[in-house]
C-alpha positions as CSV (number, residue, x, y, z in Angstrom):
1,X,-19.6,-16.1,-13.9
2,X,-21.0,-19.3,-15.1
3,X,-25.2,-19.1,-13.6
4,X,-27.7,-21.4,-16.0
5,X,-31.0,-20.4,-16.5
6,X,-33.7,-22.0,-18.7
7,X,-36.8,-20.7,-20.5
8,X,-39.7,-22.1,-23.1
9,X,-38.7,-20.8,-26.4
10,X,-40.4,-20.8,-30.0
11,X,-38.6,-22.5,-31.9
12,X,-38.3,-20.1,-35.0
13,X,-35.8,-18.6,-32.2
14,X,-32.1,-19.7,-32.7
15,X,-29.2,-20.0,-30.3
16,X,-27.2,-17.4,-32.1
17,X,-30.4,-14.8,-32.6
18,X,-31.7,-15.4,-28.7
19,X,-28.1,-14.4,-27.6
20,X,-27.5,-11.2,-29.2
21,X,-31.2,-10.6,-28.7
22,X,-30.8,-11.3,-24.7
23,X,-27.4,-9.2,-24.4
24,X,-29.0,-6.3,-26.3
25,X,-31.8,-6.0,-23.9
26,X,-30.9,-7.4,-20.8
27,X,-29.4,-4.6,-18.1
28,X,-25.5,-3.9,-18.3
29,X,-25.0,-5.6,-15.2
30,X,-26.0,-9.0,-16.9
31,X,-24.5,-10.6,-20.0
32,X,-25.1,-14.0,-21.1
33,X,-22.5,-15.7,-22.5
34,X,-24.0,-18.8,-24.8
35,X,-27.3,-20.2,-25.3
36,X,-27.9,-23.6,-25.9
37,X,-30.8,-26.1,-26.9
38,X,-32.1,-28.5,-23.9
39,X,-34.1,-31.0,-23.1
40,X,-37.4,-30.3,-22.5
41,X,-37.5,-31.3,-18.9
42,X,-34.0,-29.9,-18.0
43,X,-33.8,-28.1,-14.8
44,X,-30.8,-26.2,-14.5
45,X,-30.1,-27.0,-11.2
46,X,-31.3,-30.3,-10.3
47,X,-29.9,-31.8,-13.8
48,X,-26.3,-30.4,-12.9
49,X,-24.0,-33.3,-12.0
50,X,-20.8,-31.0,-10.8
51,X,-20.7,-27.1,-9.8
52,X,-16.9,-24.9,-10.1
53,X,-16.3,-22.2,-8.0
54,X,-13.8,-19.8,-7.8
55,X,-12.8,-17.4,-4.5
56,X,-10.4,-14.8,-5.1
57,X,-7.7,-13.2,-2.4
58,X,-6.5,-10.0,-3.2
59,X,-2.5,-9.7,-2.4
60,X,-1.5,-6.4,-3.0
61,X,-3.1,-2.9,-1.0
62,X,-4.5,-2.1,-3.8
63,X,-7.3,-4.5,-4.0
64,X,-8.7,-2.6,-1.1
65,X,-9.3,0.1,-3.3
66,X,-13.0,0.8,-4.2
67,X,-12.7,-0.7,-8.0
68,X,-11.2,-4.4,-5.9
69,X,-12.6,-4.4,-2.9
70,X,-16.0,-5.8,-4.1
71,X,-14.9,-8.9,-6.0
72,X,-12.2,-10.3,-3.8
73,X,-10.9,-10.6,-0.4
74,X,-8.9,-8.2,0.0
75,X,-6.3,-9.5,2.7
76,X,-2.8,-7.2,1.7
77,X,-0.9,-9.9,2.8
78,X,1.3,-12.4,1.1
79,X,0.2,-16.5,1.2
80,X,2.8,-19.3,0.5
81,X,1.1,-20.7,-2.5
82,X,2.4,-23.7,-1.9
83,X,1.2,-24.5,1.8
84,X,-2.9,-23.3,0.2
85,X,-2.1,-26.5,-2.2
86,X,-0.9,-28.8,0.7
87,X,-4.1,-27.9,2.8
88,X,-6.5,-28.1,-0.8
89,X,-4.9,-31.6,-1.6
90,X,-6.5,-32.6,2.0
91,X,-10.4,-31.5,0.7
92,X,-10.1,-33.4,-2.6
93,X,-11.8,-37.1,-2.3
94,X,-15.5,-38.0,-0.8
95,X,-15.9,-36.3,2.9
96,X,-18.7,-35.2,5.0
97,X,-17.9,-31.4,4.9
98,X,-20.5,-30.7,8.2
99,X,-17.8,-28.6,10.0
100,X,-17.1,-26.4,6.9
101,X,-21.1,-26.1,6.9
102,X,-22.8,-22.8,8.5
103,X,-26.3,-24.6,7.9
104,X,-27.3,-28.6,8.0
105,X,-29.1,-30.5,5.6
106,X,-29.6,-33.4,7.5
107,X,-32.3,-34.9,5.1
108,X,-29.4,-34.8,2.4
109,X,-26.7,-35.4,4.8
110,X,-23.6,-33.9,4.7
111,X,-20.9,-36.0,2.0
112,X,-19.6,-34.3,-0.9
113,X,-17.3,-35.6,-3.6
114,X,-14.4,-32.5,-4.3
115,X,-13.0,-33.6,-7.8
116,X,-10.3,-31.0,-7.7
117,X,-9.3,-28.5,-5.3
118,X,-6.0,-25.9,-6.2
119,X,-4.6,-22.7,-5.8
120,X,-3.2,-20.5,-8.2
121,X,-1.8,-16.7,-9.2
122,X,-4.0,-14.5,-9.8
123,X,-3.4,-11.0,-11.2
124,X,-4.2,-9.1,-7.9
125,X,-3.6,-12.4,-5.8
126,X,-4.1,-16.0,-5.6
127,X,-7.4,-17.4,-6.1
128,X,-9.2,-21.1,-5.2
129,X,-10.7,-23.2,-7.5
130,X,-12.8,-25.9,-6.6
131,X,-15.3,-28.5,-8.8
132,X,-17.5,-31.1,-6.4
133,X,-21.0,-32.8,-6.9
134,X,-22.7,-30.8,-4.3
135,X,-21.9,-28.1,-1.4
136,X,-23.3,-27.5,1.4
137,X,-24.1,-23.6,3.1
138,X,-21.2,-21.7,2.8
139,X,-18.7,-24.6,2.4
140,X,-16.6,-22.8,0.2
141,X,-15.5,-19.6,2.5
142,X,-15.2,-22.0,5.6
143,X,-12.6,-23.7,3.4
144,X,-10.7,-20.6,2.2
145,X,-10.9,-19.0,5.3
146,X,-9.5,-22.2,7.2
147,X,-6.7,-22.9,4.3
148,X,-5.1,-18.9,4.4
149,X,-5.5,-19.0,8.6
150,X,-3.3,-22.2,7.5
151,X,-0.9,-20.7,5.1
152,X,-0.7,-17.4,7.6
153,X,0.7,-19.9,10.4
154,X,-2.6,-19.2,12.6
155,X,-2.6,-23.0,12.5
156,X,-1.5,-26.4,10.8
157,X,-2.4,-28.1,8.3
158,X,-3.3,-31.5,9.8
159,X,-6.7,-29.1,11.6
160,X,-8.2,-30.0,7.9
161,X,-7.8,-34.2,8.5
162,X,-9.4,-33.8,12.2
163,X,-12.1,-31.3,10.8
164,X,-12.8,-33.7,8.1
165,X,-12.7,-36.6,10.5
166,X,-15.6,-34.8,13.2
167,X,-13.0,-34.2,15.5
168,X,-15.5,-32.0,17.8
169,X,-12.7,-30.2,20.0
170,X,-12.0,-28.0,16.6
171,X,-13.8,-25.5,14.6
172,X,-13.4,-24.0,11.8
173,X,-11.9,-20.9,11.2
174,X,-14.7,-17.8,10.3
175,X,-15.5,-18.2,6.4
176,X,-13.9,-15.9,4.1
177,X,-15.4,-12.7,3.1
178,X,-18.8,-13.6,0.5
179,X,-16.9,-10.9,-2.2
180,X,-14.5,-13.1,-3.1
181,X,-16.5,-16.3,-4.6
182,X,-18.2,-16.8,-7.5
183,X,-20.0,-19.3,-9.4
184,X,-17.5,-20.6,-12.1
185,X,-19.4,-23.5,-14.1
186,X,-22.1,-25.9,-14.0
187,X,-21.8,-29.1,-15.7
188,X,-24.4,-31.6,-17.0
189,X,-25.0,-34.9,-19.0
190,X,-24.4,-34.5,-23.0
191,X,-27.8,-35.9,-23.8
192,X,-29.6,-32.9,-22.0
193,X,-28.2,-30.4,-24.5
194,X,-29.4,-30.7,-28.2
195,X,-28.9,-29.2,-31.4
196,X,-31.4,-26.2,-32.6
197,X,-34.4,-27.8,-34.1
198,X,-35.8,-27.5,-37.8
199,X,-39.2,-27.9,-36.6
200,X,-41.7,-25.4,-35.7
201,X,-41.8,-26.8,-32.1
202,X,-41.6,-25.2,-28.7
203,X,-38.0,-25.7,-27.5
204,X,-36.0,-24.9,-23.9
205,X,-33.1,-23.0,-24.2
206,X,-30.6,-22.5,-21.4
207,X,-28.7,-19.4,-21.1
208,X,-25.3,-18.8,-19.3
209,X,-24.6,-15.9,-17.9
């Protein structure tokens, strides 16, 4: 929902007339929401300074249905809303996520910073929303699919403290289904985007679709 991409643009281009021009010719299963000036040596992912991500669980039997099934999780079971915030509140602070990690990165090693971390209603369910610096592989469906084994009573909530920890006698439970999550938002420093130019220079424009 929120993927950045950047291109070298002539500047006689505008914002407003490169958006409607992108949505008009891009394919229907694309559409860009703004476009915006940048820097010319942004990179859109190496400039970012904090990534949101959203996973949805689908509550009622419905969202197994074939217009659900494909952009959630559809579990048809109810979640105590309020035990998924106790077990979110655990993630939120600097950790080293390597048990919620399906691949290493030991040249980067394995601490993120989680900003914020909550559940909340969602029309067809609840959903997770989560903002941190960095993630590692898959770290976001090892989380969900540890916090709803939590909130189903599989098992308790202090498994996220010893996880966290390195406690090596526990794993993780299996990572949620990959339908359910979606890139929310990117964020980056205000002095990387810019205004539209008056000049008949090259610009970078970043597009969000």
């Amino acid at each position: 929902m929120g993927q950045v991409a950047s291109v070298d643009m002539p500047s006689k281009w505008t914002s407003a007339q490169l958006l409607r021009s992108l949505n008009a010719t891009l394919p229907v299963d694309i559409w860009i929401d703004s476009v915006q000036r940048a820097s010319s040596d942004f990179h859109p992912r190496y400039d970012a300074v904090a990534r949101s991500y959203t996973y949805r669980v689908g509550i009622p039997r419905v969202t197994a249905s074939p217009f659900h099934r494909g952009s959630c999780w559809a579990l048809g079971e109810d979640l105590n809303l309020e035990i998924l915030n106790a077990a979110a509140a655990r993630f939120v602070g600097a950790h080293s996520f390597e048990a919620f990690a399906k691949a290493g990165q030991p040249e980067r090693g394995y601490d993120c910073v989680i900003a914020d971390a909550t559940w909340t209603p969602w029309e067809f369910g609840v959903e997770f929303n989560v903002t941190a610096d960095r993630y590692l592989h898959h770290m976001v469906r090892y989380i969900v699919g540890t916090s709803v084994d939590i909130a189903r009573g599989r098992r308790p909530v202090q498994d996220i403290d010893l996880l966290l920890a390195g406690d090596s006698a526990l794993t993780t439970s299996p990572p949620a289904p990959a339908e359910g999550l979606f890139l929310a938002r990117v964020e980056y420093p205000s002095h990387v985007i810019l205004a539209d130019p008056t000049s008949d220079s090259t610009q970078r424009s970043t597009a969000t679709a």
